[in-house]
Structure formats: structure tokens, C-alpha cells
C-alpha positions in Angstrom: 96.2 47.3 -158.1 96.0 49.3 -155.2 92.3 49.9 -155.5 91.5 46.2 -156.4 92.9 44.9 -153.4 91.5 47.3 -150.7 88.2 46.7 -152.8 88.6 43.1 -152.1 89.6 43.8 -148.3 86.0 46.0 -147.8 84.2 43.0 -149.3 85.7 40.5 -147.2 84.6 42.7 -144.2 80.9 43.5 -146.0 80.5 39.7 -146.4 81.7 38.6 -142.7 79.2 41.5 -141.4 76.2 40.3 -143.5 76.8 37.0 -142.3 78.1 37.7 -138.9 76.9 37.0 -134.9 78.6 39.8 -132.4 80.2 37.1 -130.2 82.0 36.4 -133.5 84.2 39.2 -133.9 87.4 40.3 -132.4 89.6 43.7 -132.4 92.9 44.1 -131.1 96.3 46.4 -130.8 99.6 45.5 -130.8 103.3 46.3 -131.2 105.6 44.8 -134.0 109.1 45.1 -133.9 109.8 45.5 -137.7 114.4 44.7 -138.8 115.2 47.9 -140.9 118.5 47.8 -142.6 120.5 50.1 -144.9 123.2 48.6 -147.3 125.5 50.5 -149.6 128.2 52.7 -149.9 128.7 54.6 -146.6 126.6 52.2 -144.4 128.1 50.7 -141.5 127.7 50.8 -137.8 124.5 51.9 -136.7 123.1 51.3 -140.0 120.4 48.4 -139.0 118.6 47.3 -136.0 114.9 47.2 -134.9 112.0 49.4 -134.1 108.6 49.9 -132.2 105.4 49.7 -134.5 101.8 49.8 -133.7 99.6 47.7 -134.9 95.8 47.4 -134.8 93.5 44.3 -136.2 90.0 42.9 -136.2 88.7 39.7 -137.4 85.5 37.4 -137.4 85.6 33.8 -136.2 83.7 31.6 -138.5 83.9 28.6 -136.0 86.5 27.4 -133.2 89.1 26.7 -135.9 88.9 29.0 -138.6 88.3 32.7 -139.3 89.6 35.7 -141.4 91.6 39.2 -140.3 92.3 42.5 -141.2 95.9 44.3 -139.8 97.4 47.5 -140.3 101.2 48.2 -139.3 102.4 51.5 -139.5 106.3 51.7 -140.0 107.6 54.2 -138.1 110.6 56.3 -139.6 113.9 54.2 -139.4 116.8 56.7 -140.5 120.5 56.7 -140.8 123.0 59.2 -141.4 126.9 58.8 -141.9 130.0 61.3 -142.6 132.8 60.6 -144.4 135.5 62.5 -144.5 139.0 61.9 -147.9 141.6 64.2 -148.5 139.6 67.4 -150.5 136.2 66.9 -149.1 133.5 65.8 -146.9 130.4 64.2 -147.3 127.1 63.8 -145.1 124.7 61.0 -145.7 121.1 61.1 -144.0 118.7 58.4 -145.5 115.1 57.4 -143.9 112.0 55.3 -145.0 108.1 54.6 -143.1 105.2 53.6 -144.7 102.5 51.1 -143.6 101.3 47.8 -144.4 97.4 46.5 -144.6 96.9 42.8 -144.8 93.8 40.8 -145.4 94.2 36.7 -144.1 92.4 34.0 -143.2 92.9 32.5 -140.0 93.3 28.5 -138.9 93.5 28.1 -135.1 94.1 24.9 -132.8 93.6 24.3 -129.4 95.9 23.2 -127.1 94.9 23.5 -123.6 91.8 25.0 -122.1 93.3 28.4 -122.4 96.0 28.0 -124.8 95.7 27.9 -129.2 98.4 27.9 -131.3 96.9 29.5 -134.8 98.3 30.6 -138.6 97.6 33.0 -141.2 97.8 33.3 -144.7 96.9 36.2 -147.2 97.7 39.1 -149.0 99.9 42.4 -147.9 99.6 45.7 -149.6 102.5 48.1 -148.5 103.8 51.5 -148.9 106.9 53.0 -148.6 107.9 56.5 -149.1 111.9 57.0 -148.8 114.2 60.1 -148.6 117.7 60.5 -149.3 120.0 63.9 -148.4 123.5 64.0 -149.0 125.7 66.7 -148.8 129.0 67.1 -150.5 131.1 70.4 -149.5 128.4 73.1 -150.7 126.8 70.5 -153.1 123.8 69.5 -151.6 121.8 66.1 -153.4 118.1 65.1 -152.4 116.2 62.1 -153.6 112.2 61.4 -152.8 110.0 58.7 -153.5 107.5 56.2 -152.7 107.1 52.5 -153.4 103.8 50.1 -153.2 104.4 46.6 -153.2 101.9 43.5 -152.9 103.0 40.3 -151.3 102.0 36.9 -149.3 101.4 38.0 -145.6 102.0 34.9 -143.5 101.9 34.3 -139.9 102.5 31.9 -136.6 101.6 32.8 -133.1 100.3 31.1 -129.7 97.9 33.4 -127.9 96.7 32.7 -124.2 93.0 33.3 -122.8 93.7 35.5 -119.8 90.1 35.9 -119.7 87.4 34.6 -121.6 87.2 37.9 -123.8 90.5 38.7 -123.2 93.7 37.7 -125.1 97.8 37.8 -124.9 99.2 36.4 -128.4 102.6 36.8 -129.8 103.1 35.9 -133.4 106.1 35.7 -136.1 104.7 37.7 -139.2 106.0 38.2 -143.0 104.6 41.2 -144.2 104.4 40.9 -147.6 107.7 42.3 -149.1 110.1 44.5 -148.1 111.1 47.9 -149.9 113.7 47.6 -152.5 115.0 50.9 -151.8 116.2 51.7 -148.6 115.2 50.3 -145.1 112.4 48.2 -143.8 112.4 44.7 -144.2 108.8 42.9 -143.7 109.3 40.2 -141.3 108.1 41.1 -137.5 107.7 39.6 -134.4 104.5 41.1 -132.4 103.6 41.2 -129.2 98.9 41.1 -129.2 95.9 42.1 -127.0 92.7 41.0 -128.6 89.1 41.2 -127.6 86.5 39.8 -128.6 83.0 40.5 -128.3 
């Protein structure tokens, strides 16, 4: 599955570059702030919140209206660690997740001012988690690794502003596909965007 859909994503890009005119394309970077959360047993306080993540993109513009993108989010660490202490015993929790997510979209824009578009996206997400669990029990120490992959809808708002005519400012509401099922990062992201485009 993996294969298939970056396959699909490096024809997408082949196809828009066979077919393509330079003032056409665009590239940008960006920062996402990406909800984490940890639920269970000896989660509380502390235990969700948001983070930093960069962010980098390119697209081609088809017309004025519509267009296709490529993104990549990496998702920093987010990490939480707990002790608990009962009669007898004492346990330490640490628990962390990152990963990334790639996305392939196409792109409907619509003006509305001379400087100001409001657009959406919609497409496909690819992303990977890889998770670790310690826990610490007197002298018994537990550890737990693993990784997830997970493919869903990527889906976007955003208003961007033309603070030059190459020159963007966009910020966007994104749903990055789906979240992991094990510990952490949750796929829905507000960003803050600087495109240009050529």
C-alpha cells in the first residue's frame, strides 16, 4: 500500500512536469501545530497539548481556480511520563510517538479580493508513526516498540494573502489523514504558510 500510493504521488508530479509552464508552480514551508494526546491508565495532567511541526509543500496551478499539491509534515516527538506511587511500590511511565505525514491533493481556489483567495483541498494522506513505551516498576523494567502506517482522506481550508505577487501568507485548518491508534498524535492541524511561486 505504501509503495502504490507514493507511486501514485511521483506520477502526479511526472504528469504536472510533462505538462507544466514555470510560472505554474509553487513551493512553500510552513509550521503546523499538530493536538497530541495520551489516554489511559496513568495519564493525566500534562498528558495532551500541542506542538511545533514543519512543514514543506509544492504544487502546480492548472488555472486561477484549480491545481494539485504535494505536503510533508514531520511530527515531532510528543512524550509523556508519569509516576505513581501505592503502598509496596512505585511505578514510572514514559511514553512518546513522531512520525510524518505525506499527502497528495488537489486544489480548488476562489478569489476574493485582489489580493485575497480563500481555497480547499482534498486527497489522500499516507502516515507513519513509530511509538515507544518504558515503564518501570521497582526493579522491573517493561519496554514496548513499534510503528504504525495508516492511509486516510487529507482535507483542507485556508485563506492565503498576496503580499507580493510571488509571494504568499496562508493559514489553513488541515485533517491529516488519520491519527495513530496507539499513543499520541492526532491528525488535525492548524498551519501557519509562506508559498512562492515561480
Amino acid at each position: 500500500m505504501k509503495k502504490t500510493f507514493i507511486a501514485g504521488c511521483a506520477g502526479a508530479a511526472l504528469l504536472c512536469l510533462s505538462n507544466a509552464h514555470a510560472e505554474n508552480y509553487y513551493v512553500g514551508v510552513g509550521v503546523a501545530a499538530v493536538p497530541f494526546k495520551f489516554d489511559g491508565p496513568g495519564f493525566d495532567q500534562g498528558s495532551d497539548g500541542r506542538k511545533a511541526d514543519a512543514k514543506l509543500f509544492a504544487g502546480y496551478t492548472f488555472d486561477q481556480n484549480w491545481g494539485v499539491e504535494l505536503g510533508y509534515v514531520n511530527f515531532r516527538t510528543a512524550a509523556h511520563q508519569s509516576d505513581t506511587v501505592v503502598p509496596g511500590s512505585k511505578a514510572h511511565q514514559y511514553v512518546s510517538n513522531r512520525g510524518s505525514s505525506l499527502y497528495a491533493a488537489a486544489k480548488a481556489r476562489v478569489a476574493l479580493g485582489a489580493q485575497l483567495s480563500a481555497y480547499g483541498k482534498l486527497g489522500l494522506a499516507r502516515n507513519h508513526y513509530r511509538y515507544d513505551a518504558n515503564i518501570s516498576i521497582n526493579a522491573e523494567h517493561h519496554a514496548t516498540h513499534g510503528s504504525e502506517n495508516r492511509t486516510g482522506v487529507y482535507a483542507a481550508l485556508g485563506l492565503q494573502y498576496q503580499v507580493l505577487p510571488n509571494v504568499g501568507l496562508g493559514l489553513e485548518f488541515e485533517h491529516l489523514g488519520k491519527s495513530s491508534q496507539v499513543y499520541g498524535v492526532k491528525s488535525n492541524a492548524v498551519s501557519a504558510n509562506l508559498s512562492y511561486a515561480f
